[in-house]
C-alpha positions as CSV (number, residue, x, y, z in Angstrom):
1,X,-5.5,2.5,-0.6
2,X,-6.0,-0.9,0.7
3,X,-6.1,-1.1,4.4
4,X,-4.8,-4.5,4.4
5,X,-2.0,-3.8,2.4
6,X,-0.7,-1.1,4.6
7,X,-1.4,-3.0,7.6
8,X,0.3,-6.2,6.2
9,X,3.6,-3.8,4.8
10,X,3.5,-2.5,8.7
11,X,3.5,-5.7,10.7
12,X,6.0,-7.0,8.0
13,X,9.4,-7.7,10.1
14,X,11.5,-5.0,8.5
15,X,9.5,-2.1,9.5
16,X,8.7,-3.2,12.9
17,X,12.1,-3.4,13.0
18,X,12.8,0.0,12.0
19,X,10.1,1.7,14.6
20,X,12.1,-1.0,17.7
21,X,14.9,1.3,16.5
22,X,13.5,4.4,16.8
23,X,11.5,3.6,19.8
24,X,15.2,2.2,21.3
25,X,16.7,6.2,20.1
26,X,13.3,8.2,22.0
27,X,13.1,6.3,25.1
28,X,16.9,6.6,25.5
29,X,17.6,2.6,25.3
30,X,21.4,1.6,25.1
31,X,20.6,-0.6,22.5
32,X,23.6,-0.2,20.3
33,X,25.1,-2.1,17.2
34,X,28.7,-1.8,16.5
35,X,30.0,0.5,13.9
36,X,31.7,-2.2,12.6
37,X,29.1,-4.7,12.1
38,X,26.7,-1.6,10.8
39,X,29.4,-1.1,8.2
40,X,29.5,-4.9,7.6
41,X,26.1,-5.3,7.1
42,X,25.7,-2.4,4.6
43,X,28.8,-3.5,2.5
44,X,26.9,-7.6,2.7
45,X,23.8,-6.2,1.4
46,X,25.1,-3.8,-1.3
47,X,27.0,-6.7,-2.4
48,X,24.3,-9.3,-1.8
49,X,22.2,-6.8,-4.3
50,X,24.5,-6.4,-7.0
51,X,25.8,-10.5,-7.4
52,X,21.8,-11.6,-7.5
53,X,21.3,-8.9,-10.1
54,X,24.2,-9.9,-11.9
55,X,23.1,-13.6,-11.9
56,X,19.9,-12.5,-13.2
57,X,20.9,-10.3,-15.8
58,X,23.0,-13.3,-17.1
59,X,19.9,-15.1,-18.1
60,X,18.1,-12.1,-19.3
61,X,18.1,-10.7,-22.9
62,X,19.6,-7.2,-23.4
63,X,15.9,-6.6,-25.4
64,X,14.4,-7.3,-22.0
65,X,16.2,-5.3,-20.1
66,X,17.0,-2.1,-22.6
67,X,14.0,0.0,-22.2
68,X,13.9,-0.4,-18.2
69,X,17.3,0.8,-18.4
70,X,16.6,3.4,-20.5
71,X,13.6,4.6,-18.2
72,X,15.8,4.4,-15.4
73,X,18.1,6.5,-17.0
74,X,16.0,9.3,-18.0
75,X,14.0,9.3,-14.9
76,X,17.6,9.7,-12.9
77,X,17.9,13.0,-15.4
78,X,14.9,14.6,-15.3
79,X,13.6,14.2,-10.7
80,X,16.6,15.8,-10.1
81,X,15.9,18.8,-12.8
82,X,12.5,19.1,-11.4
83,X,13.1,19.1,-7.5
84,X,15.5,21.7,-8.5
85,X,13.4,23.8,-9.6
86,X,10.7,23.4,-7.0
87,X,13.3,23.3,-4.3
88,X,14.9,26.8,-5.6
89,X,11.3,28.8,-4.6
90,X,12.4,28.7,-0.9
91,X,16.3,27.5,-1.1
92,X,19.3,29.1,-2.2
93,X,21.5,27.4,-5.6
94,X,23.8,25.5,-3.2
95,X,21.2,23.6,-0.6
96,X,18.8,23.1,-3.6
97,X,21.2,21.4,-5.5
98,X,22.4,19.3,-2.8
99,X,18.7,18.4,-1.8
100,X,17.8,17.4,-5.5
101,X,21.0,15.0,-5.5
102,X,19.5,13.5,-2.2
103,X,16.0,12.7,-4.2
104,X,16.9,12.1,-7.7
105,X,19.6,9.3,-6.4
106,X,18.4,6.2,-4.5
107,X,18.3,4.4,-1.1
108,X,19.1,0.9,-1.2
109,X,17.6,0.0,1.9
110,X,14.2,1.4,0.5
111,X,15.1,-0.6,-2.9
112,X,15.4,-3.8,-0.6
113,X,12.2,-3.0,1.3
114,X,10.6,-2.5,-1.6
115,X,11.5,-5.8,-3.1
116,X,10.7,-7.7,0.3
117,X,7.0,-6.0,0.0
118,X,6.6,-7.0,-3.4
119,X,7.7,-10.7,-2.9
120,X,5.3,-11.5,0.1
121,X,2.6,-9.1,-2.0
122,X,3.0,-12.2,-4.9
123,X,4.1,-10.2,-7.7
124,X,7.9,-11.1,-8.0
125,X,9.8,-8.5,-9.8
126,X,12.3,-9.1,-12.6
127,X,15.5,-10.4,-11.4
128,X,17.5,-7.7,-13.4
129,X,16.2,-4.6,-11.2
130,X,19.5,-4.4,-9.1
131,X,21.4,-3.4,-12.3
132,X,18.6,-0.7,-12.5
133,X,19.7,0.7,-8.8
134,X,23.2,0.8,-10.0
135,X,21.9,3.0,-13.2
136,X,19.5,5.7,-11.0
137,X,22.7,5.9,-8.3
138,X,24.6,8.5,-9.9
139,X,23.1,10.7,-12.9
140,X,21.3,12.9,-10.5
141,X,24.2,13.6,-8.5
142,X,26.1,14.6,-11.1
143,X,23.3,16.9,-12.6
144,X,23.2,18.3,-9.2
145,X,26.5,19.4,-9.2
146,X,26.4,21.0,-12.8
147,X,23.5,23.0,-11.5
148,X,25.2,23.8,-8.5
149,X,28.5,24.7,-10.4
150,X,26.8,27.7,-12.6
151,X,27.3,29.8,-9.0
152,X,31.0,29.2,-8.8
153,X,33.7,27.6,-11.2
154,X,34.3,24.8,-8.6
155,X,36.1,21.7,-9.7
156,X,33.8,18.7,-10.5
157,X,36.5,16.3,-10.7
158,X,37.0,15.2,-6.4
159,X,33.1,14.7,-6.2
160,X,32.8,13.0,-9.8
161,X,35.8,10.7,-8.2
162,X,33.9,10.2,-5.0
163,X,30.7,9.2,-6.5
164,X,32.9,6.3,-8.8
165,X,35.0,5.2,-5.8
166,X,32.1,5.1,-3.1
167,X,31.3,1.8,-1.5
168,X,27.7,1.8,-2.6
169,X,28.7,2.2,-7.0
170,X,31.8,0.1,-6.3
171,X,29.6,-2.8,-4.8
172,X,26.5,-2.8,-6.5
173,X,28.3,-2.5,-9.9
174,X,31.0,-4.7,-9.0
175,X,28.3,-7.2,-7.7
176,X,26.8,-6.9,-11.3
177,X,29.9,-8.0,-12.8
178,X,30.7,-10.7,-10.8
179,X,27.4,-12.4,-10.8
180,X,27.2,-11.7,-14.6
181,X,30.4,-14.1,-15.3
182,X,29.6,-16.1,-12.6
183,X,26.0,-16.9,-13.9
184,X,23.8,-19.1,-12.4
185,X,26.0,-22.4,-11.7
186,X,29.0,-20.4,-10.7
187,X,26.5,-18.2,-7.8
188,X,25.1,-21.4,-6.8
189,X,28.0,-22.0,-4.2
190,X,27.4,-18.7,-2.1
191,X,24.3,-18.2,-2.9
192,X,23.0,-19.5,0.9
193,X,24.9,-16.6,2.2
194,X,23.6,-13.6,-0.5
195,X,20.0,-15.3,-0.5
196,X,19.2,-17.4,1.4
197,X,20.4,-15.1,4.7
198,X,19.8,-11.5,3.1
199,X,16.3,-11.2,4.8
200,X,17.3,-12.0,8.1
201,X,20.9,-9.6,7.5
202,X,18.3,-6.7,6.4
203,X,15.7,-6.9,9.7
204,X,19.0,-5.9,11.4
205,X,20.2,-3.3,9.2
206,X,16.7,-1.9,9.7
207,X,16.9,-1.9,13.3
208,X,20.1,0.2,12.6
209,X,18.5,2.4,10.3
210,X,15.4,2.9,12.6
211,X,17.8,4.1,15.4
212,X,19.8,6.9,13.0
213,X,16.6,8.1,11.8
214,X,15.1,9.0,15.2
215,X,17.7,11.1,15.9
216,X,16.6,12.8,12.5
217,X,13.3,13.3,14.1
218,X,13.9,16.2,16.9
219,X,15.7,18.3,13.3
220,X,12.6,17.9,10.9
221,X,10.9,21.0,13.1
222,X,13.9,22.8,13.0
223,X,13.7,22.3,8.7
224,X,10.5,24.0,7.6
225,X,7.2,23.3,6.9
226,X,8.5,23.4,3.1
227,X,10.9,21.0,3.1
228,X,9.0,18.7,5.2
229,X,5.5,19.1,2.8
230,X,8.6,18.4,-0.4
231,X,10.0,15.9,1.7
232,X,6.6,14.0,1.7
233,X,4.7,14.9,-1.9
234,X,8.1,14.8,-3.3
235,X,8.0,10.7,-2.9
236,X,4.6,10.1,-4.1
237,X,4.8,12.1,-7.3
238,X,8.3,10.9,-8.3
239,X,7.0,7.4,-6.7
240,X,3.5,7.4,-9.6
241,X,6.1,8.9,-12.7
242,X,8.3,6.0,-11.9
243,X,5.6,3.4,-11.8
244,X,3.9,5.1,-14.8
245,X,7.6,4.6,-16.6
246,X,7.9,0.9,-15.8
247,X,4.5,-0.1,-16.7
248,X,5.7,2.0,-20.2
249,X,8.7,-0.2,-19.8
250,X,7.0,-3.3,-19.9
251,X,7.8,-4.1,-16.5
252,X,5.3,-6.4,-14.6
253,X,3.3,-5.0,-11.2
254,X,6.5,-6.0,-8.8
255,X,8.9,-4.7,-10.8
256,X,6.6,-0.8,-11.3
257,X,6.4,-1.0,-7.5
258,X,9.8,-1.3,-7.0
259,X,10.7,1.5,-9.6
260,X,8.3,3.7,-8.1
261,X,9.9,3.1,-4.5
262,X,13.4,3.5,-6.1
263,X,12.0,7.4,-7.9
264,X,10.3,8.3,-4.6
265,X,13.6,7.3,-2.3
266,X,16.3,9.5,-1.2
267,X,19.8,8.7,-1.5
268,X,21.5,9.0,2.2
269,X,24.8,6.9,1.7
270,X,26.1,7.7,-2.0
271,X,24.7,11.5,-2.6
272,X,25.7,13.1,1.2
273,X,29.3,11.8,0.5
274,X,29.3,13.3,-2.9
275,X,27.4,16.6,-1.9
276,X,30.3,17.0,1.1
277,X,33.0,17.5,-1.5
278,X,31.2,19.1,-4.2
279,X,28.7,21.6,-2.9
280,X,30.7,21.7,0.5
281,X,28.4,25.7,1.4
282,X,25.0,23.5,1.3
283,X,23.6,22.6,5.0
284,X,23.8,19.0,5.1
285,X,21.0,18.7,8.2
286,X,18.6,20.1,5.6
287,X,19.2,16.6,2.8
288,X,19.8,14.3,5.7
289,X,16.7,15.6,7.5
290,X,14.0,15.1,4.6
291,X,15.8,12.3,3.2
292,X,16.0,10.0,6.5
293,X,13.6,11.8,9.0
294,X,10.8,12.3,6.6
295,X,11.1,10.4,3.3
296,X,12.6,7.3,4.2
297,X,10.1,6.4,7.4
298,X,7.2,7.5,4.7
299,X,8.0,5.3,2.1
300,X,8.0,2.3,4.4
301,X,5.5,3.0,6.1
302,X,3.0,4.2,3.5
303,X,4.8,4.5,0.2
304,X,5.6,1.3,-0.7
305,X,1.6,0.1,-0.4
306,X,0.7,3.0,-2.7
307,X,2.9,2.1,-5.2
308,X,2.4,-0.9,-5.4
309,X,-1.3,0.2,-5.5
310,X,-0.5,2.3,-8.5
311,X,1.0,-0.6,-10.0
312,X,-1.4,-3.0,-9.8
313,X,-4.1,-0.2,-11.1
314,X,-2.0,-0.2,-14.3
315,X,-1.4,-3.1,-14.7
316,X,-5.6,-4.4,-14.8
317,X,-5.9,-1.7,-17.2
318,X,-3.6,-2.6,-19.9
């Protein structure tokens, strides 16, 4: 791997941002920001995510974007199916489940880092990959569930209803739709506030998200050396099957690194609030752990470089 390239991604301002967070959380800093104004932020970049994909997608082809989709799909299918199965060697039905739903859904904030490191790398992704974040949100939730259900006859319908109604679907595809009839000339009026400002917006959220996932930190030795090995291979294989689908996809280097960082990511907004109602037995410190302690700070750090390593690889050999 490219020592540059992971020295460039960690001197970038969003992960510097993220370790002032956690460094604020371990020394015992007061640096605080406002519920209020974390909630903000995360309902202006959801947003922001899904009107500039919608824009895009206005201008692109459904032959373009049909077998990305399609990829997307079938990738949100089958990581969850497979962590299952690894996860169920050391886990019970119930916290396997709920730990596959973490991993076969997606962060946003890693999609938006990952789109931030492909942009300054050069290789700007296709404008249509936010619809694809909407698309890998919820299938592996739901497949969770089914394969948690088979121990119990639980009722699918409150955490199928929470997954539809949660902030993060109702934004992002909302977003979509919005910025799909508004196209290009109607966005142009907003568009300083959900472009030209969503950098800036996001080194903040970072800082946030640095500060919650130190607190993570003191839990991961209390996990298990399984799930924290999972919690870090986990990433980089479903990180090289997602690069390997978009380069099958026809996607260009920017857009397979940013499918790769969207396979390796786990969910932390969308799949804990789903998981609470429907596998409400499964230990939630165990998801949230790997997910935010583990996962999230590797795929900043290092994962996004390797993708996007992978990526490039492909990409000179086709």
């Amino acid at each position: 791997m490219s020592g540059e390239l992971i020295l460039q991604n960690l001197c970038s301002p969003i992960v510097l941002a993220f370790v002032l967070g956690a460094i604020a959380t371990l020394v015992r800093s007061d640096l605080k920001i406002p519920e209020q104004i974390y909630s903000a932020l995360s309902v202006y970049l959801l947003l922001a995510i899904g009107l500039k994909g919608g824009v895009e997608l206005s201008n692109t082809s459904f032959s373009q974007v049909a077998w990305p989709m399609l990829g997307t799909l079938a990738l949100g299918v089958l990581i969850p199916l497979v962590a299952f199965a690894v996860l169920r060697r050391k886990f019970d039905r119930a916290n396997a489940a709920a730990i596959a739903a973490h991993y076969g859904s997606v962060s946003a904030v890693t999609y938006m880092a990952a789109v931030a490191f492909a942009t300054r790398a050069g290789d700007n992704p296709e404008g249509f990959m936010p619809a694809l974040v909407a698309i890998l949100e919820v299938p592996a939730i739901i497949i969770a569930l089914l394969l948690a259900r088979k121990q119990g006859s639980r009722d699918l319908g409150p955490a199928l209803a929470e997954i539809v109604s949660g902030k993060s679907v109702i934004l992002l595809v909302g977003g979509l739709i919005m910025g799909l009839a508004a196209g290009e000339k109607g966005f142009a009026p907003v568009a300083p506030v959900f472009k030209g400002a969503f950098s800036g917006l996001l080194v903040i959220f970072l800082l946030e998200m640095g500060m919650v996932a130190a607190r993570r930190f003191g839990d991961v030795k209390r996990v298990g050396g399984f799930l924290v090995t999972f919690a870090i291979l986990a990433p980089i294989a479903q990180g090289a099957l997602g690069v390997l689908v978009g380069h099958w996809c026809g996607l260009g280097p920017g857009g397979c690194t940013i499918l790769g960082a969207m396979a390796a990511s786990a969910s932390y907004i969308a799949a804990p609030a789903a998981v609470r109602v429907g596998i409400p037995e499964a230990n939630p410190s165990l998801s949230l752990t790997a997910a935010l302690g583990i996962t999230f700070p590797f795929n900043l750090s290092l994962g996004l470089p390797l993708y996007h390593l992978m990526a490039v690889a492909l990409s000179q050999r086709s």
